[in-house]
N, C-alpha and C positions, 0 to 999 in steps of 0.2 A: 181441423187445421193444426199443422204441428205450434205454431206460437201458445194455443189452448195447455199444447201437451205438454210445454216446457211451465209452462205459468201454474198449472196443476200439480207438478211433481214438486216444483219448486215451495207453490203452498202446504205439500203432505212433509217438506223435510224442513222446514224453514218454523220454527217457533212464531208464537205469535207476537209476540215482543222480543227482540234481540236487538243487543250491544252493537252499534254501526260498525264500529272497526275490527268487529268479527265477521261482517259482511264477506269479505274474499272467501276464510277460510271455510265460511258456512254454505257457497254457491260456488267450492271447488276452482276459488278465483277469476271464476266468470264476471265477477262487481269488483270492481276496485273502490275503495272507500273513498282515496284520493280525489277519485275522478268524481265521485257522487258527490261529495264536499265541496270542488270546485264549480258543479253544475249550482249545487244550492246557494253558494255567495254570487253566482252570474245570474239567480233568481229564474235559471232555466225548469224548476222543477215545482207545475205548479200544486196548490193545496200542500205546499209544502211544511203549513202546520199539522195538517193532520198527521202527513207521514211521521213526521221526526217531535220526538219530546226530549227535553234536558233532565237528567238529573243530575245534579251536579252539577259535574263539571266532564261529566259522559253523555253523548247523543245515543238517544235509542232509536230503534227503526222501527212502528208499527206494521206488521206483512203484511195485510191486505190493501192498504191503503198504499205502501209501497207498489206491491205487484200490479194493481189498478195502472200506477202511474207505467211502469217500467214496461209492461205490455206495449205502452204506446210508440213504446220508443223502438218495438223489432222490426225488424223488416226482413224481406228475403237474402240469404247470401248473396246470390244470383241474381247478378244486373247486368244491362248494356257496360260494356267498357266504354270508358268516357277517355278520347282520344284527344290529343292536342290537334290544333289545326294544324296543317301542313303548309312546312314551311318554304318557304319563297326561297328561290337558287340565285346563288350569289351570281353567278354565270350571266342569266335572265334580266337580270337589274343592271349588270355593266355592259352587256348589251345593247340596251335600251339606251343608253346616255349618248349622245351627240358627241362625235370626234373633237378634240381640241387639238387646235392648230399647238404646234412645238412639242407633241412629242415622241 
């Protein structure tokens, strides 16, 4: 399955411990640190101690535990287009309304 093929290459160039906010420039800014930072305070990312450690006053990314997680999250490009409902004609509705006397 291609999601395998991106998560394997990803793990062959990706170190095993790296700087978060090297993240973009280390996955050709496929990760935004930004985004991943905000998933972690909305506590969308779970086992999220294992992934990330402090030093300091820098977060580090552990990969594997990272990629585990982030696999979870691909999915296909290629979906149904999601349409709005279609909408009611104004025409149809004043139509529908009972004559009023005066006018």
């Amino acid at each position: 399955m291609e999601h395998e093929k991106i998560i394997e290459s990803l793990r062959l160039a990706l170190p095993p411990i790296f700087l978060g906010a090297k993240i973009g420039t280390l996955t050709g800014h496929a990760l935004n640190w930004g985004s991943l930072q905000n998933k972690r305070s909305r506590r969308e990312i779970p086992n999220e101690d294992e992934i990330f450690l402090r030093s300091g006053n820098r977060v580090l990314v552990r990969r594997d535990p990272f990629l585990a997680w982030w696999s979870t999250t691909l999915s296909a490009a290629r979906r149904p287009p999601v349409l709005p409902p279609p909408r009611r004609s104004r025409r149809a509705s004043v139509t529908s309304e009972p004559e009023r006397a005066g006018r």
